[in-house]
C-alpha positions as CSV (number, residue, x, y, z in Angstrom):
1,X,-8.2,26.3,-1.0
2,X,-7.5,29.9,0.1
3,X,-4.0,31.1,-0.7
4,X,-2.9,34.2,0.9
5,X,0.4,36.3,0.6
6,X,1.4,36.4,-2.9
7,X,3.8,39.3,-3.7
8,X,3.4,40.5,-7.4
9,X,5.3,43.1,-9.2
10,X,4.1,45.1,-11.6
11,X,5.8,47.7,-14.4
12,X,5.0,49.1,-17.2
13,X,6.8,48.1,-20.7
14,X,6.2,50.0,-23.4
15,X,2.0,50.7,-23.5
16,X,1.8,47.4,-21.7
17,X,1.8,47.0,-18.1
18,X,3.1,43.8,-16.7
19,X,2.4,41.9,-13.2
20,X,4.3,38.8,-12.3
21,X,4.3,36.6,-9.4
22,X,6.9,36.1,-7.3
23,X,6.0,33.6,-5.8
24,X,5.3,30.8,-8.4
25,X,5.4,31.2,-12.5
26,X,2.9,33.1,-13.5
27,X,2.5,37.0,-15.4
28,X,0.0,38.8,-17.2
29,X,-0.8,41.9,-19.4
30,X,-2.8,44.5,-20.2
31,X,-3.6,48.7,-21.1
32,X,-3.9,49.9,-17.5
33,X,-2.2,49.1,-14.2
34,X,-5.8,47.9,-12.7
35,X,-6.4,45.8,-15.8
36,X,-3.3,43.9,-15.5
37,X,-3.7,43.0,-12.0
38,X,-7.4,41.8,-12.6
39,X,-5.3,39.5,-15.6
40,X,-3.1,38.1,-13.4
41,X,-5.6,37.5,-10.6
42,X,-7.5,35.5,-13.0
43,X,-4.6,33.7,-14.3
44,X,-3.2,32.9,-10.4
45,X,-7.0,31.3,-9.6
46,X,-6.5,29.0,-13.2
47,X,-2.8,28.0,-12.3
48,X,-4.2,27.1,-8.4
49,X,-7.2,25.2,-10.1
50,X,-5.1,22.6,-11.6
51,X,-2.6,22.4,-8.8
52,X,-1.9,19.3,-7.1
53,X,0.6,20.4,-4.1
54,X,0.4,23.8,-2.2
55,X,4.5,22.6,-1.8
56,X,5.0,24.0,-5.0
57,X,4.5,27.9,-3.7
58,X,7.6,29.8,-2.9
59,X,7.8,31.9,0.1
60,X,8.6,35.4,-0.7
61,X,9.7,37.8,2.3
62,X,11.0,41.4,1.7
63,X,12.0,41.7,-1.8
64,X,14.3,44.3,-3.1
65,X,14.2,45.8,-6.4
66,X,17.9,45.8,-7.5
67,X,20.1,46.9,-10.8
68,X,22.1,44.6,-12.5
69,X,24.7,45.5,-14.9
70,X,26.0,43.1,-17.5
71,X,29.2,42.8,-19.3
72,X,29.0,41.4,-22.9
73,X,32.5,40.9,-24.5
């Protein structure tokens, strides 16, 4: 099954970067940007080997980074 389209995001948090998926549940680490992607690629292609139904993919179209703001009381 080819699956095409997947938006990630990717930051960096602390000496960490981060990639997740927008598009189903999955993230990664690692030391460098180029390392993190090649951990979440490897972690996509394990979550789609055990998948049952494509269904489960969420279509992501133009997202927007935005700020929140949170009031604790």
């Amino acid at each position: 099954m080819k699956i095409t389209g997947l938006k990630s995001v990717v930051w960096k948090e602390g000496k960490y970067y981060v990639a997740q998926c927008l598009n189903v549940d999955v993230s990664s680490f690692g030391k460098t940007r180029k390392e993190t992607l090649g951990n979440l690629d490897e972690a996509l292609e394990l979550y789609f080997e055990d998948l049952k139904s494509p269904s489960k993919i969420s279509k992501v179209e133009r997202p927007e980074l935005v700020e929140v703001s949170l009031s604790r009381a």
